[in-house]
Backbone as CSV, one residue per row, in Angstrom:
resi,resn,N_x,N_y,N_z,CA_x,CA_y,CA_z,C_x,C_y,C_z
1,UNK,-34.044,64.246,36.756,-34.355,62.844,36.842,-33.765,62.163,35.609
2,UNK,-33.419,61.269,35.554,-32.596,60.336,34.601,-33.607,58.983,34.379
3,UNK,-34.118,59.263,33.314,-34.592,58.285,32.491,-34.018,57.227,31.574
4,UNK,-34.300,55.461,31.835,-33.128,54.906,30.491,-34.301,54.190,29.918
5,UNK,-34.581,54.163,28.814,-35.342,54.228,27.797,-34.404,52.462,27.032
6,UNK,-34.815,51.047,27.377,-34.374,50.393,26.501,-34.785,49.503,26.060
7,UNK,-34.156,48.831,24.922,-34.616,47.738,24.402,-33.509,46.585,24.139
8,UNK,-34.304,45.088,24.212,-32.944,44.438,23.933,-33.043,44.133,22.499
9,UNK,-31.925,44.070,21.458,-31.781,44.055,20.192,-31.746,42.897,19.837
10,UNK,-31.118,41.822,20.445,-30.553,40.928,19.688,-29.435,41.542,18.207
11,UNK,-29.636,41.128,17.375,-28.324,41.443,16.708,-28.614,42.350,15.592
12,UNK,-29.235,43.232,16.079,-29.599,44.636,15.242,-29.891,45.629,16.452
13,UNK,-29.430,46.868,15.814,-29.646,48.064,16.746,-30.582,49.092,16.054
14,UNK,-31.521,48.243,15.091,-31.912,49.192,13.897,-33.355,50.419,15.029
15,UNK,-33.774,49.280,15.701,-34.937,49.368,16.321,-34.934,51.174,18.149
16,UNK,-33.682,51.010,18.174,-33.655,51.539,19.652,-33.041,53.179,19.009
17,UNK,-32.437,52.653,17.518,-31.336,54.412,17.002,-32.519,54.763,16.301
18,UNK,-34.020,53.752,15.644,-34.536,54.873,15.220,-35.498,55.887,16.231
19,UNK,-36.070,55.204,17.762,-36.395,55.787,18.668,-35.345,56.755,19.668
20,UNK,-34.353,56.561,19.129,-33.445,57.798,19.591,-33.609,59.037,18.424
21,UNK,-33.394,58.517,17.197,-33.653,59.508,16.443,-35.117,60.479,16.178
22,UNK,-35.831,59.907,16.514,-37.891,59.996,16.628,-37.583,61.015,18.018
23,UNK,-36.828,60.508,18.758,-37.044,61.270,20.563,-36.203,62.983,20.153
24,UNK,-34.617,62.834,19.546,-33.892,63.313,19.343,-34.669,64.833,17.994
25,UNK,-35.775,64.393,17.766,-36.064,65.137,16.374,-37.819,65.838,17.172
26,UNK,-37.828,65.485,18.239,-38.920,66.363,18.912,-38.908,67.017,19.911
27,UNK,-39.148,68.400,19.052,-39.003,70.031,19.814,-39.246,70.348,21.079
28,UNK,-40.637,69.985,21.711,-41.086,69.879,22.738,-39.659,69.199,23.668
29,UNK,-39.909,67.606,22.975,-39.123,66.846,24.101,-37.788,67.636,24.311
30,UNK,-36.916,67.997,23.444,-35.519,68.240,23.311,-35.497,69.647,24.130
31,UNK,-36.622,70.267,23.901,-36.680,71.926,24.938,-36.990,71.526,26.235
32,UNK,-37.024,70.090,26.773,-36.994,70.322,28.707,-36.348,68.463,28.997
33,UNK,-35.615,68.293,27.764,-34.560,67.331,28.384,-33.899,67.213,27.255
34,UNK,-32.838,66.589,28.204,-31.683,66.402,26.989,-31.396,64.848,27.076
35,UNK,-31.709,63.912,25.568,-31.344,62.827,25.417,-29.893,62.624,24.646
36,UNK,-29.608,61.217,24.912,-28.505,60.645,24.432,-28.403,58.764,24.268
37,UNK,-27.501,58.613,23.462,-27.696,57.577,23.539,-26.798,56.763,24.101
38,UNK,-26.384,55.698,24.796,-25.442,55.427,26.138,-24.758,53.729,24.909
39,UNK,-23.645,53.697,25.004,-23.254,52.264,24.795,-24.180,51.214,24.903
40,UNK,-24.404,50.424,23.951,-24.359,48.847,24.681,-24.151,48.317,25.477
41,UNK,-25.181,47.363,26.130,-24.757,46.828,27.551,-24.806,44.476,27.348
42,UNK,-24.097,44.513,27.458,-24.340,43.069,26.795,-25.006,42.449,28.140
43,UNK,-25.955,41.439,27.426,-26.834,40.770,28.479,-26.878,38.914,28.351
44,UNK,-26.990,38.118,28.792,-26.800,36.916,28.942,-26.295,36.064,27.639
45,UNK,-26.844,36.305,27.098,-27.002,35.751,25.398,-25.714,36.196,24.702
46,UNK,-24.716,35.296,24.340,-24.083,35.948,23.253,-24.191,36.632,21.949
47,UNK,-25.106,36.713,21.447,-25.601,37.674,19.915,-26.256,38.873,21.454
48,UNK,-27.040,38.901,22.055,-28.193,39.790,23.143,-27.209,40.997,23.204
49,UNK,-27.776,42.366,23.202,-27.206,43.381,23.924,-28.769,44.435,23.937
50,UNK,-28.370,45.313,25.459,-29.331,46.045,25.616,-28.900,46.984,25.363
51,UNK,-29.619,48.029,24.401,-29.222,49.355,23.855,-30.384,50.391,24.608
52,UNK,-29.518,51.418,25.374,-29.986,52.084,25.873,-30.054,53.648,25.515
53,UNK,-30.867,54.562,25.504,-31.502,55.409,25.787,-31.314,56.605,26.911
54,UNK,-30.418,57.574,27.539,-31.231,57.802,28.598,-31.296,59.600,28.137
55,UNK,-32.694,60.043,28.859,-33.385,61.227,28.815,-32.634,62.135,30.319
56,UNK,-32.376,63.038,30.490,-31.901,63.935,31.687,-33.309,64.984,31.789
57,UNK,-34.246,64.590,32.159,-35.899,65.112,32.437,-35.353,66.487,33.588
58,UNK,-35.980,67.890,33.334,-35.376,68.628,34.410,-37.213,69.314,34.839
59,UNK,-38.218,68.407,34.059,-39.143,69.723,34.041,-40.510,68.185,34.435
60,UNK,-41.460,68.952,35.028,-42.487,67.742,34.819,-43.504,67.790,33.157
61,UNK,-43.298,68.736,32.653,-43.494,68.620,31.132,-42.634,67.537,30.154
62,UNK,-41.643,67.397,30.747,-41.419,66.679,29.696,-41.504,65.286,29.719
63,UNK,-41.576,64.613,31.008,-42.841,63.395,31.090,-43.822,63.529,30.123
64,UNK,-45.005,64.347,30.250,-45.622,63.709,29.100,-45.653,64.447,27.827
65,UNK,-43.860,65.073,27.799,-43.547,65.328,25.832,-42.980,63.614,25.558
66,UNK,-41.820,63.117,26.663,-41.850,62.036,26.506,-42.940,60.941,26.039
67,UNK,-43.803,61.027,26.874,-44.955,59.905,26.563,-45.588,60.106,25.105
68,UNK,-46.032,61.131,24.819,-46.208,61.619,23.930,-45.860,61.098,22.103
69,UNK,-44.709,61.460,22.690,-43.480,61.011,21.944,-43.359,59.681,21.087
70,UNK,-43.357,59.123,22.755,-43.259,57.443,22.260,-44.308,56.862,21.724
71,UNK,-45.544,57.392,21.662,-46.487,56.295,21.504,-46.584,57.053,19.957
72,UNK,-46.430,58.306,19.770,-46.749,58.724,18.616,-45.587,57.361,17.543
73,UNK,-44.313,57.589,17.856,-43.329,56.686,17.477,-43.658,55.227,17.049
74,UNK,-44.473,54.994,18.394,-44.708,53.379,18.245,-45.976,53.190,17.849
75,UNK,-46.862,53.826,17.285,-48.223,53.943,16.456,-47.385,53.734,15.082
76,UNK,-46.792,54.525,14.826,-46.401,54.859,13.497,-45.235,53.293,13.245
77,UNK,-45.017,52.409,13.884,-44.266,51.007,13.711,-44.902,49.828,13.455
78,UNK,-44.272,48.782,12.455,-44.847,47.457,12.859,-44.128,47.341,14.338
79,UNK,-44.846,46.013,14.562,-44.681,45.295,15.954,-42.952,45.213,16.062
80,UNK,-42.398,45.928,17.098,-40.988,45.764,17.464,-41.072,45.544,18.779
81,UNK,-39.907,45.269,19.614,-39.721,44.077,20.947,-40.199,45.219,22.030
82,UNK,-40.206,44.970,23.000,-40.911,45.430,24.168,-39.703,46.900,24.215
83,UNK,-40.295,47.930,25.033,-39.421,48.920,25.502,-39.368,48.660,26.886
84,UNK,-38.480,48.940,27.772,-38.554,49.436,28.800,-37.855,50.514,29.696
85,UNK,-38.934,51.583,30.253,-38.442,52.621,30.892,-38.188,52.466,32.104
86,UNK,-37.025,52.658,32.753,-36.488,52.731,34.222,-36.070,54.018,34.753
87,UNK,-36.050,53.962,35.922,-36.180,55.305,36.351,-35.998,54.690,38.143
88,UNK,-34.484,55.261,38.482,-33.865,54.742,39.528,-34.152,53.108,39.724
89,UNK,-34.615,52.525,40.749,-35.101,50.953,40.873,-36.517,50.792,40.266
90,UNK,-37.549,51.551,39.275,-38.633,51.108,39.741,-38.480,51.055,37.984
91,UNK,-39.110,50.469,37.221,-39.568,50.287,35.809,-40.566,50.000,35.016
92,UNK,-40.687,49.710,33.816,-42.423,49.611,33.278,-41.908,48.983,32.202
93,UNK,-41.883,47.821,31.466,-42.347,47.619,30.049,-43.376,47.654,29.337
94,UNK,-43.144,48.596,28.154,-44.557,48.345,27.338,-44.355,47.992,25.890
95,UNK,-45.284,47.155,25.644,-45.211,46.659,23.969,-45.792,47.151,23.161
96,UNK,-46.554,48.519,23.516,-46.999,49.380,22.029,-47.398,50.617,22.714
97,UNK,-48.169,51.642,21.864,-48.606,52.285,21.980,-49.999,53.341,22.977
98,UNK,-50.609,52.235,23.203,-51.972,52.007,23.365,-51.984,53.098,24.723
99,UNK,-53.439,53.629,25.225,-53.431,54.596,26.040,-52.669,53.908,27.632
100,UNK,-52.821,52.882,27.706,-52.509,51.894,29.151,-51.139,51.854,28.899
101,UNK,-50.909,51.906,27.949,-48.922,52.029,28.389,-48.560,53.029,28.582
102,UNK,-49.026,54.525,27.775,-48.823,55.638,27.846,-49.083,56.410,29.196
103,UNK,-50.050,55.344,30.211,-50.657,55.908,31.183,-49.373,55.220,32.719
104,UNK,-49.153,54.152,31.860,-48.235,53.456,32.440,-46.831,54.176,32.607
105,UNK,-46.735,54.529,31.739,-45.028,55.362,31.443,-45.276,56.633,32.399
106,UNK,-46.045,57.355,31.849,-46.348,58.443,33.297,-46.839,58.425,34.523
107,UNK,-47.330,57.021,35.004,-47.265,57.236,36.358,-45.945,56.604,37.030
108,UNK,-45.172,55.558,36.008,-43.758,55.647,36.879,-43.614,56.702,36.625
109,UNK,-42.675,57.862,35.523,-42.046,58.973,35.681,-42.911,60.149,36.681
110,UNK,-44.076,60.263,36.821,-44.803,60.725,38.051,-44.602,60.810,39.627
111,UNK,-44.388,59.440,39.580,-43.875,58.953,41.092,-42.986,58.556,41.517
112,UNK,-41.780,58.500,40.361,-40.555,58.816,40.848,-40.063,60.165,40.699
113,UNK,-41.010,60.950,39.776,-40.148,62.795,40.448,-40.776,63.042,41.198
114,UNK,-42.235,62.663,41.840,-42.384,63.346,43.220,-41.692,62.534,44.396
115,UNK,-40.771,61.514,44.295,-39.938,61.639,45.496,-38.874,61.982,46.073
């Protein structure tokens, strides 16, 4: 399953390379997927680009090393811009940590690998 993990920057990418690097530096996650980080995608706005993320998930563990992951990540942040995870057509934004996003992130990645 192919996960894209993004955020839009506006005119810093400081925010999306250090959650690549946070994703990229945990054992769990990195032992049942393999992330990367994909080009820039420019979006309406001239300064705007969406910097993406994507995870190659082969296991249902690593859904929630992913989840895991992120919230540990985004506990440990001041307030930075919304994430959002997609996963074929269906998606989720969440703006922090909190158990309802975390619960959020795994039932999309849930119900799009059981179809």
């Amino acid at each position: 399953m192919r996960v894209q993990v993004s955020i839009e920057t506006g005119d810093s990418g400081t925010v999306i390379t250090d959650l690549y690097r946070w994703l990229r530096q945990d054992d769990q996650l990195r032992r049942h997927a393999e992330v990367r980080l994909l080009p820039p995608r420019q979006t309406g706005g001239f300064m705007n680009a969406v910097e993406i993320i994507e995870l190659v998930v082969g296991q249902g563990v690593a859904v929630a090393n992913f989840a895991v992951a992120y919230a540990v990540w985004r506990q440990g942040r001041a307030a930075t811009a919304p994430v959002t995870i997609t996963v074929g057509e269906a998606s989720v934004t969440v703006t922090d940590g909190s158990e309802e996003a975390i619960r959020r992130i795994v039932d999309l990645l849930q119900s799009e690998r059981d179809r």
